[in-house]
C-alpha positions in Angstrom: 6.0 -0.6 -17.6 8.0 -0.2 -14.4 9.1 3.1 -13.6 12.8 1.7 -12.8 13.4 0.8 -16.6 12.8 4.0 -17.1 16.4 5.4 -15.2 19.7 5.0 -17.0 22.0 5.9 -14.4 20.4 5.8 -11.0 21.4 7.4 -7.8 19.6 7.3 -4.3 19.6 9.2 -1.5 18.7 8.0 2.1 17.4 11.0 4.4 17.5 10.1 8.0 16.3 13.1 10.6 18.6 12.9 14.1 17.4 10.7 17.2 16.1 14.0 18.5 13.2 14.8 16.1 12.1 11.2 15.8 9.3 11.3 18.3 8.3 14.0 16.4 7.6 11.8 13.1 5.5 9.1 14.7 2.2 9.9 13.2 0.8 10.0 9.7 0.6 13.4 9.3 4.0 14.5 10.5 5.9 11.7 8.1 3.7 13.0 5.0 4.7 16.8 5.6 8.6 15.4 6.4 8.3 13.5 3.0 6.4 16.1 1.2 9.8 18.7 2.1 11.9 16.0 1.2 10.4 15.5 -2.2 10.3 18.9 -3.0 14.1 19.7 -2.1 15.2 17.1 -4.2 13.3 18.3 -7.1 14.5 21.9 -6.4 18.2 20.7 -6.6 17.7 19.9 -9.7 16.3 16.3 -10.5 13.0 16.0 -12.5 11.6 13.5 -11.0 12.1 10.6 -7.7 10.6 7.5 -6.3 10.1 8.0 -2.8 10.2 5.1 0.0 9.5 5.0 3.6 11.4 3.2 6.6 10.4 2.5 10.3 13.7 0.6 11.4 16.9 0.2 10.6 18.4 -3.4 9.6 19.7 -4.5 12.8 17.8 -2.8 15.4 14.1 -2.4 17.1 14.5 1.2 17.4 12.5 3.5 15.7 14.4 5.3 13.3 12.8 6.8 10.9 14.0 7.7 6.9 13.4 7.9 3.4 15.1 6.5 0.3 14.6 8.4 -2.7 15.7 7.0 -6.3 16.4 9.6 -8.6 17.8 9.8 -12.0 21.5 10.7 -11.2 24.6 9.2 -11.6 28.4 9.8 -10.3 28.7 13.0 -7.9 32.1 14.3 -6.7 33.0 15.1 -3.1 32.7 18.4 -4.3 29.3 18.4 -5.7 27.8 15.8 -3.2 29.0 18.2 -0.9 26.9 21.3 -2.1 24.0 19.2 -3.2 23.7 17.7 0.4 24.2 20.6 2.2 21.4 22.5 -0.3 19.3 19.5 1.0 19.3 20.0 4.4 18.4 23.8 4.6 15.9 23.2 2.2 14.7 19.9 4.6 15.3 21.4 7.9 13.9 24.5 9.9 16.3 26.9 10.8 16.8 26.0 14.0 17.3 22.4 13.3 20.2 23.5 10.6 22.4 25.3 13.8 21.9 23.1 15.9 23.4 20.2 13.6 24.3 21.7 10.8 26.1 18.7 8.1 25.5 16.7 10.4 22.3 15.8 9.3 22.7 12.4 8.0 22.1 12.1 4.0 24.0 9.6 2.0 23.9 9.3 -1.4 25.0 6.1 -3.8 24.6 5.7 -7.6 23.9 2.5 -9.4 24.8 1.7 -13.3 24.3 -2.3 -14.4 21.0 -3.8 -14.2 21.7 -5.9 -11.0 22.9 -2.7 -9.2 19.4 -1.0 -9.9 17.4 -4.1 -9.3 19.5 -4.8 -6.0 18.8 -0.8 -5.0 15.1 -1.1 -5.7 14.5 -4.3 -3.9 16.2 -2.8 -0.9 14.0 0.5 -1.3 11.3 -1.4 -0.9 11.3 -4.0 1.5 9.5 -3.4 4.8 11.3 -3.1 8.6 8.6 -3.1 10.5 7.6 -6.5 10.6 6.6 -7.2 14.0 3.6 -5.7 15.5 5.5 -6.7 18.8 8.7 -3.7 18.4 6.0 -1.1 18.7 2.4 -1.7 19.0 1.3 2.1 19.4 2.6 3.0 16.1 1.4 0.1 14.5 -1.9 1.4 15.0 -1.2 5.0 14.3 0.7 4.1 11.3 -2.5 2.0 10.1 -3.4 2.7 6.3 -0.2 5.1 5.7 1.4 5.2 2.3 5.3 4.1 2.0 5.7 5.0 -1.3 5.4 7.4 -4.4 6.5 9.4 -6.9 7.2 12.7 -8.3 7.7 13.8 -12.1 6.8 12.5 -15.4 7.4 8.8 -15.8 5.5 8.7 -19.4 9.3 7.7 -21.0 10.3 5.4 -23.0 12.4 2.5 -21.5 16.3 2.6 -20.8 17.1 -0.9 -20.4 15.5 -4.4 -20.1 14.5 -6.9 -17.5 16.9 -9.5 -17.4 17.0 -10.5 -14.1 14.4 -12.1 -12.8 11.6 -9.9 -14.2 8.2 -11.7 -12.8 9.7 -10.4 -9.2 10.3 -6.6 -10.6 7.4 -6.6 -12.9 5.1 -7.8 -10.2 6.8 -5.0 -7.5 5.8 -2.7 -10.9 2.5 -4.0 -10.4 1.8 -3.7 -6.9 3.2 -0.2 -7.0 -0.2 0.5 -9.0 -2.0 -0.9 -6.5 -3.1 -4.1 -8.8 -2.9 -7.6 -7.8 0.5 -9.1 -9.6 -1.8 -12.0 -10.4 -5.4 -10.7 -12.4 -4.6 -7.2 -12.8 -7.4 -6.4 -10.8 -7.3 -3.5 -7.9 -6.3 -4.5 -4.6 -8.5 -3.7 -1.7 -5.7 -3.7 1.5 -6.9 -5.0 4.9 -7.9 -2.2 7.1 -5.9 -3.7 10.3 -2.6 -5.1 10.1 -1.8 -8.8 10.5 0.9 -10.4 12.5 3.8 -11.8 10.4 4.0 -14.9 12.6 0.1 -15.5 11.0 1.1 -14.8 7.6 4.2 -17.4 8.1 1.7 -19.9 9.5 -0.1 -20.2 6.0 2.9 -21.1 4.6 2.9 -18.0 1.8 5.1 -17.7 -1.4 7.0 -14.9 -1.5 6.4 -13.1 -4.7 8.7 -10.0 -4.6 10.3 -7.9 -1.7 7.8 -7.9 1.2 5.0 -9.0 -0.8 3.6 -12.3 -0.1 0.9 -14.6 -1.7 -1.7 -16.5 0.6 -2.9 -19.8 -0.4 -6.7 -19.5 -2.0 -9.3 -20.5 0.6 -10.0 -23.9 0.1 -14.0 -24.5 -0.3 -15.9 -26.6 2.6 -15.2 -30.1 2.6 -18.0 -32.0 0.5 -21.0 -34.2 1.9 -21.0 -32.0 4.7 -23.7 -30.0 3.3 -26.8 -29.2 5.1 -30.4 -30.3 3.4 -32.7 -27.8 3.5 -36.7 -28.6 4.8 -38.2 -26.1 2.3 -40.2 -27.1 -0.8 -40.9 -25.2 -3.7 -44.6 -23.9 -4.0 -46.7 -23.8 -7.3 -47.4 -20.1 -8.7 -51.0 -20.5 -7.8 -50.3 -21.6 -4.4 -51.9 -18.9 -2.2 -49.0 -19.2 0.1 -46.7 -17.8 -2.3 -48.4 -14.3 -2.5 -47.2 -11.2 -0.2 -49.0 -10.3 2.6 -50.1 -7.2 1.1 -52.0 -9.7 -1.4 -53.4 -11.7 0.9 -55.2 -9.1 2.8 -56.6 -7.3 0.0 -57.7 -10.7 -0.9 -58.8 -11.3 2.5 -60.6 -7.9 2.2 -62.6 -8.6 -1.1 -63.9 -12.0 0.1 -65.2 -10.5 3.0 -66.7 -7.8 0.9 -68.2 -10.6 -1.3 -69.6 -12.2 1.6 -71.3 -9.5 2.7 -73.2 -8.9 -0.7 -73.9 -12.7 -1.0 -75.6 -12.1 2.4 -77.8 -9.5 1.5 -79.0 -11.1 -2.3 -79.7 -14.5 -0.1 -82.1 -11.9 2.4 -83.9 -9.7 -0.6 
């Protein structure tokens, strides 16, 4: 069942570091310890459990800005409390010298979502991609090669809250590949080690089948009457050709030794 039916009232943050640190978070390892304190700060301030999803760009730019999105179980927060919960946020985020240097002005904005098409619209702009050209920034392409962009914290072993109404193949297959299974079989997906160039997936002509997720056309089998005879010919069982070479030279070996005691009956 997909986690998202799962939330009644849902409210996400979006964490974005400043400018400054952003060459910082360029490799794998830094973005998983940023998202690591991220998850944990929001669990500490009192939510039981997130969704967590990860961002290269922004929407209308080619500059690396990375930030998260997390999807919690939340609903309407005054100034007042939004207030104290971001500010909690960013000293549990930040080092201390990041927090006096920028203090609230670490950006976190928060939004909360109530009717079906509100969460669905949320969740499907969670999870789309932004980096989707090789071409903005081939380095970390390759460093970010193989990384995760999403998870989860908490128990999401609960019952549902509402039903899919809106177009539920496109959520239940995002459901789907969140597990890592193919939308289609059920079976597990095994992702290409290297990444492909949009402009090649676009060539193929793909359907779309949820947010950032596209399907390939099958690989169409060779065309027929193009097939290659072969020369080679079944041999009977007791063709001699058909034994192992190991065979044939302790064959080899015995005929000579029968020769050789032929030889010396024909003599006596």
């Amino acid at each position: 069942m997909p986690k998202i039916q799962q939330i009644e009232a849902m409210g996400k943050f979006v964490i974005r570091p400043p400018d400054e640190l952003q060459p910082l978070l360029r490799t794998k390892k830094s973005r998983a310890s940023f998202t690591k304190r991220v998850a944990g700060a929001v669990i500490s301030v009192g939510y039981a459990r997130l969704l967590w999803y990860k961002h290269d760009f922004g929407e209308k730019s080619t500059k690396y800005a990375f930030h998260l999105e997390v999807i919690v179980d939340g609903g309407y927060l005054s100034d007042e409390q939004l207030q104290l919960v971001c500010c909690q946020l960013r000293r549990l985020i930040y080092p201390r010298s990041v927090i006096r240097k920028w203090g609230d002005k670490l950006d976190i904005w928060y939004g909360y979502y109530q009717t079906t098409a509100e969460k669905r619209h949320a969740l499907t702009y969670a999870t789309h991609p932004t980096f989707t050209n090789i071409a903005w920034d081939r380095a970390l392409a390759r460093e970010l090669n193989g990384e995760r962009y999403s998870g989860y914290r908490g128990n999401w072993k609960q019952p549902a809250k509402w039903q899919l109404t809106e177009h539920p193949r496109r959520l239940e297959s995002l459901a789907t590949l969140e597990q890592g299974k193919c939308p289609k079989c059920g079976s597990p997906i095994k992702w290409n080690k290297r990444p492909t160039p949009f402009v090649l997936v676009l060539m193929e002509e793909p359907v779309e089948i949820t947010a950032g997720y596209y399907e390939l056309p099958e690989i169409r089998p060779p065309p027929a009457g193009r097939r290659q005879t072969t020369n080679l010919i079944e041999l009977p069982d007791g063709d001699y050709r058909k034994q192992s070479n190991l065979v044939k030279r302790h064959g080899e070996r015995v005929a000579g030794i029968l020769s050789l005691i032929s030889d010396d009956e024909s003599y006596s």
